[in-house]
N, C-alpha and C positions, 0 to 999 in steps of 0.2 A: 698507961697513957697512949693516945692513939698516936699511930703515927703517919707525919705526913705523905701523902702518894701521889704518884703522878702516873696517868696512862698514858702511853704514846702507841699511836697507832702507823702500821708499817716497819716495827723495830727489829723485825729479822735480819735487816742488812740498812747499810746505808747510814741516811741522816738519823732516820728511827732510831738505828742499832746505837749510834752517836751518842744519840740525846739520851735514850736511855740509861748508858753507860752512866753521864755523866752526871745524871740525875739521882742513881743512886750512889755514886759517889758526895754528893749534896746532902747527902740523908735520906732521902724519902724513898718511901717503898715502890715500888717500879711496878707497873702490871705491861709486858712485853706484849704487844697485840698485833696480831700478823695474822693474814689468811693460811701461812704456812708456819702449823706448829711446831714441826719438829728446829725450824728455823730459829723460830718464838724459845725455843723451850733450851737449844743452843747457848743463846744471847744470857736468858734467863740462868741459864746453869754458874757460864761464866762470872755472872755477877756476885751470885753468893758464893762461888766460891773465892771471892773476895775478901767474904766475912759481911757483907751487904746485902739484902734483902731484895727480891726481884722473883713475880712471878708471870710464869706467861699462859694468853688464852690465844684460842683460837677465834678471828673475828674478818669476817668478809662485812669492810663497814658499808657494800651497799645493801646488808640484810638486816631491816631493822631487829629481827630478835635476835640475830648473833651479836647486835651490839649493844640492846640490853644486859643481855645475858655477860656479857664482859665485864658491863657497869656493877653490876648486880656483885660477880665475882670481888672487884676489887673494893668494894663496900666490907663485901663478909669477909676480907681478907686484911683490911689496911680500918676499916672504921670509915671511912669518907672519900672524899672526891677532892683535893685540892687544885691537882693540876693537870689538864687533859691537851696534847698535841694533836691535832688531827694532820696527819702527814701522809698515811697511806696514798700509793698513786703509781700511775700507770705509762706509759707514753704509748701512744700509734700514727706514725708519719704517712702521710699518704699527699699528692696533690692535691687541693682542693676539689679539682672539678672531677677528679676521681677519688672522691674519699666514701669512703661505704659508710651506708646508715645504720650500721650495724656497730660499726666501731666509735661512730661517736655517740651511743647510746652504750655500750661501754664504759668511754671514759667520760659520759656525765654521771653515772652508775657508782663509777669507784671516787669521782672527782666530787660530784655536785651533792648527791643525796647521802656520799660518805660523810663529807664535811655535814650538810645538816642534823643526818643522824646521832653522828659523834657529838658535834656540839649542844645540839637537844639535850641528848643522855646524859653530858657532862651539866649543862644550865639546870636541870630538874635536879639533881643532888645535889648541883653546890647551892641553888637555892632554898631547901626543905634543910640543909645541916644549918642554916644560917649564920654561917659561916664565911659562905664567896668561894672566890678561888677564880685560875685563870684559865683562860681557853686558848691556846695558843694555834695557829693555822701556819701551815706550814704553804706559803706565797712560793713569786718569783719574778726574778724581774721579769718576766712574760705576765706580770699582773698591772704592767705600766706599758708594753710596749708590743709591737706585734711580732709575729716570725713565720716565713714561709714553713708550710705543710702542719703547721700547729693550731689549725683553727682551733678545735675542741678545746684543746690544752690552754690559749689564748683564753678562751670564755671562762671556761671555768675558773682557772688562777685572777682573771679581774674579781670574778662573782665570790672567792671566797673571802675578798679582800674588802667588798661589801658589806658582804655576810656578818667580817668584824665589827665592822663601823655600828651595824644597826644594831646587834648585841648588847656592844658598849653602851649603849644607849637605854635598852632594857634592860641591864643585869644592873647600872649602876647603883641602883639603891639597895640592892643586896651583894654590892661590894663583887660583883662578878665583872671582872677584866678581861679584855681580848684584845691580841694581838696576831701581825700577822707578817712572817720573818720569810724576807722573800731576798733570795742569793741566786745571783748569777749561776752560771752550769761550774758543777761540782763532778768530780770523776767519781760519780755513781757506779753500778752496775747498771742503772737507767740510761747515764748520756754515755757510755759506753756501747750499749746498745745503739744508742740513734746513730753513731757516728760512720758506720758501714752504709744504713739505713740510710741516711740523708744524703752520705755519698753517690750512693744508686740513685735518688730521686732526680738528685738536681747535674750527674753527669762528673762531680771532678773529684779531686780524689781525697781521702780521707784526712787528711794532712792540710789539705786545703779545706774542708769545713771545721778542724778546730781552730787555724790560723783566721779564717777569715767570715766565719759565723760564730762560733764560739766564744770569742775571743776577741773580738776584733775592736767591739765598741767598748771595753774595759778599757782602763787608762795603762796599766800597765804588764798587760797581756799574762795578766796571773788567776786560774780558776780558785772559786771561792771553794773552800774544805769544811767536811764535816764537824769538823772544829769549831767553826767560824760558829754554824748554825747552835751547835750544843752550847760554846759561851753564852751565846746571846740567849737561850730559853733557859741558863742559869740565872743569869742577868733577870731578864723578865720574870721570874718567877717572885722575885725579891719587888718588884715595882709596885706602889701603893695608889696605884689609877693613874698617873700622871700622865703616863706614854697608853693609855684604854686606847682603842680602835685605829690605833697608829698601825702603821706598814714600815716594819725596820728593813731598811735594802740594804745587804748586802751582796754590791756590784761590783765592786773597786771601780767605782768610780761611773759604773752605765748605768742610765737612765737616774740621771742624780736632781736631786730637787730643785 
């Protein structure tokens, strides 16, 4: 009997590492997908030695055949495609009018053509198994809202929130779902990063961009946790279309409908 699998891409650390975990705790077979194997292959170890099933590739999703080539892998490994996160992601702060062209072809690289690549890869198997299955995009509330030195980051998190909508729209009649789980800042190793970063940009001190950028437009001054994200793509994985091309926020409370 095959068994169910789900890829998530970026799951060396972080929400990835998250979701992964908690996916194969779910049941289904895990394919860990990170630019950094050895990270990948960490995460992956832990799992089975759970007694749960999880394996990891190597995959830069802005390279389309490192992300066939993943898709490919967890076919021969798992029988099919059910459930695919595209999360891999980057951040680079800069002011606007000093922001290099360099680096937001970067983060449209890992942000924009990763999400299409992944999500292609993931729609062409779960379409040919006829079967379905979901596409999950890993949002933010920066996909509703704007924020100083985040242009790039801004564009892309609206467009992959898009990207759902119009999916849903083409996969529905082969029962293919997408959604796109967009949370507030989480104490990543990402916004841990920005948070010196942003300090320096804008002059004050670090304590004061969690208090008062971070934080500030949440209702009850609490970061959303990788928790939060891993429920909800347990949640979502069990959804039969209802919530298709929806954008689940989790803000506590910013940018509320």
């Amino acid at each position: 009997m095959e068994k169910k699998s789900a890829l998530i891409t970026g799951a060396a650390s972080g929400i990835g590492r998250a979701c992964a975990e908690r996916m194969a705790r779910e049941g289904y077979g895990v394919v860990v997908a990170d630019w950094n194997l050895a990270g990948a292959e960490e995460v992956a170890a832990g799992i089975c030695a759970e007694g749960l099933s999880a394996i990891a590739v190597c995959m830069d999703v802005s390279d389309e055949q490192a992300v066939e080539a993943g898709f490919d892998r967890m076919v021969e490994e798992y029988g099919g495609c059910d459930l695919v996160m595209s999360n891999a992601g980057i951040q680079i702060v800069h002011p606007f009018e000093e922001y290099p062209f360099s680096d937001w072809r970067r983060m449209m690289a890992v942000h924009a053509d990763g999400a299409f690549l992944v999500s292609r890869a993931a729609f062409r198997r779960m379409k040919r198994s006829g079967k379905g299955g979901r596409i999950v995009f890993t949002g933010s509330v920066q996909s509703f809202v704007g924020s100083k030195l985040k242009e790039p980051y801004n564009f892309a998190k609206h467009g992959v929130a898009g990207l759902a909508k119009a999916i849903a729209r083409e996969g529905a009649e082969d029962h293919i779902y997408t959604y796109t789980i967009c949370p507030s800042f989480i104490r990543t190793p990402l916004v841990d990063k920005q948070i010196p970063e942003q300090a320096a940009s804008l002059g004050i001190s670090e304590e004061e961009v969690v208090r008062n950028i971070m934080l500030r437009d949440t209702v009850d001054g609490v970061f959303t946790t990788v928790e939060d994200v891993a429920n909800t793509l347990a949640f979502l994985a069990n959804d039969q279309g209802a919530l298709t091309g929806q954008s689940i926020r989790l803000t506590h409370g910013w940018a509320m409908q």
